[in-house]
C-alpha positions in Angstrom: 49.7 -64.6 72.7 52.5 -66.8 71.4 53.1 -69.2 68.5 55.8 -71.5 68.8 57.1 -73.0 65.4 59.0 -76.3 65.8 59.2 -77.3 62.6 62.8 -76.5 61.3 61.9 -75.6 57.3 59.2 -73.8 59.0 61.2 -71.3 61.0 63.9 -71.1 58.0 61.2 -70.4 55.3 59.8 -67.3 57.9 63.4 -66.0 58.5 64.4 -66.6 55.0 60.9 -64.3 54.6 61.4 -61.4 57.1 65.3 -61.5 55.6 63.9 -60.8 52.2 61.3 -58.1 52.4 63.0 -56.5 55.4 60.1 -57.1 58.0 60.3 -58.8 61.3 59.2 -62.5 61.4 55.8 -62.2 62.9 54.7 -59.4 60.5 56.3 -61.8 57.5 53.7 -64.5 59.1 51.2 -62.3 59.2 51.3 -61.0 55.6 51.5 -64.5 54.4 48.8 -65.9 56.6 46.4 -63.2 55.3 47.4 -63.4 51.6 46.6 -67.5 52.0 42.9 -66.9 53.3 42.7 -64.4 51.0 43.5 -67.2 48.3 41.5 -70.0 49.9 38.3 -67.9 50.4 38.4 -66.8 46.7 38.6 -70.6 46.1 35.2 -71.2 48.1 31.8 -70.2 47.4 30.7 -67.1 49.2 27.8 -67.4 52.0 24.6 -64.9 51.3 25.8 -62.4 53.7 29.3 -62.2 52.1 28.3 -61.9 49.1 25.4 -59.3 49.4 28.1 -56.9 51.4 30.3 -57.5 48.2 27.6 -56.3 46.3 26.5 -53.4 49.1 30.4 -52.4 48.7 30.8 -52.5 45.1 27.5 -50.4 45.1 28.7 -47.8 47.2 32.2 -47.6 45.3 30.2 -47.1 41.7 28.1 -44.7 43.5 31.4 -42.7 45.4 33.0 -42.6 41.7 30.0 -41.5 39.6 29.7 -38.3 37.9 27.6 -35.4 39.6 23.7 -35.6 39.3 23.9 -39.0 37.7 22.1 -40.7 39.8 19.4 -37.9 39.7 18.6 -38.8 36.1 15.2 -40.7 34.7 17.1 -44.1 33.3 13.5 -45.2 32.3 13.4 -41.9 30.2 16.2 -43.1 29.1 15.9 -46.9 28.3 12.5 -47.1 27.3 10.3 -45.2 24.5 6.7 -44.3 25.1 6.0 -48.1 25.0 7.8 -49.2 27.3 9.7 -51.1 24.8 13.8 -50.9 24.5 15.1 -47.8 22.3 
């Protein structure tokens, strides 16, 4: 595959890039291409699917990071009183 950039400021801004942080010009492309998608698709609204493997991921972080046996505990025990109202 091949990009060819024909736009002067263009090519000097990527040099000027790779110059700076010591990487080669595609890789300075790259890193920048990916950090501005990153930034735009913050800037959107997430589709369903995105945003229920956000959650799925997030879930699976809290769960990787939580303290042995918590998980195994009665949270209703916990949360509730014999009523079933809030303690």
């Amino acid at each position: 595959m091949s990009l060819n950039i024909k736009n002067p400021e263009t090519y000097r801004l990527v040099k000027e890039l790779a110059d700076a942080t010591g990487q080669s010009m595609t890789a300075a492309v790259t890193e920048a291409v990916r950090e501005r998608l990153r930034q735009v698709r913050a800037e959107q609204p997430d589709d369903v699917e995105t945003r229920l493997q956000r959650m799925l991921d997030l879930a699976a972080v809290i769960r990787d990071n939580a303290p042995s046996g918590y998980f195994d505990q009665d949270f209703d025990e916990l949360l509730y009183d014999e009523k079933g109202l809030p303690k």
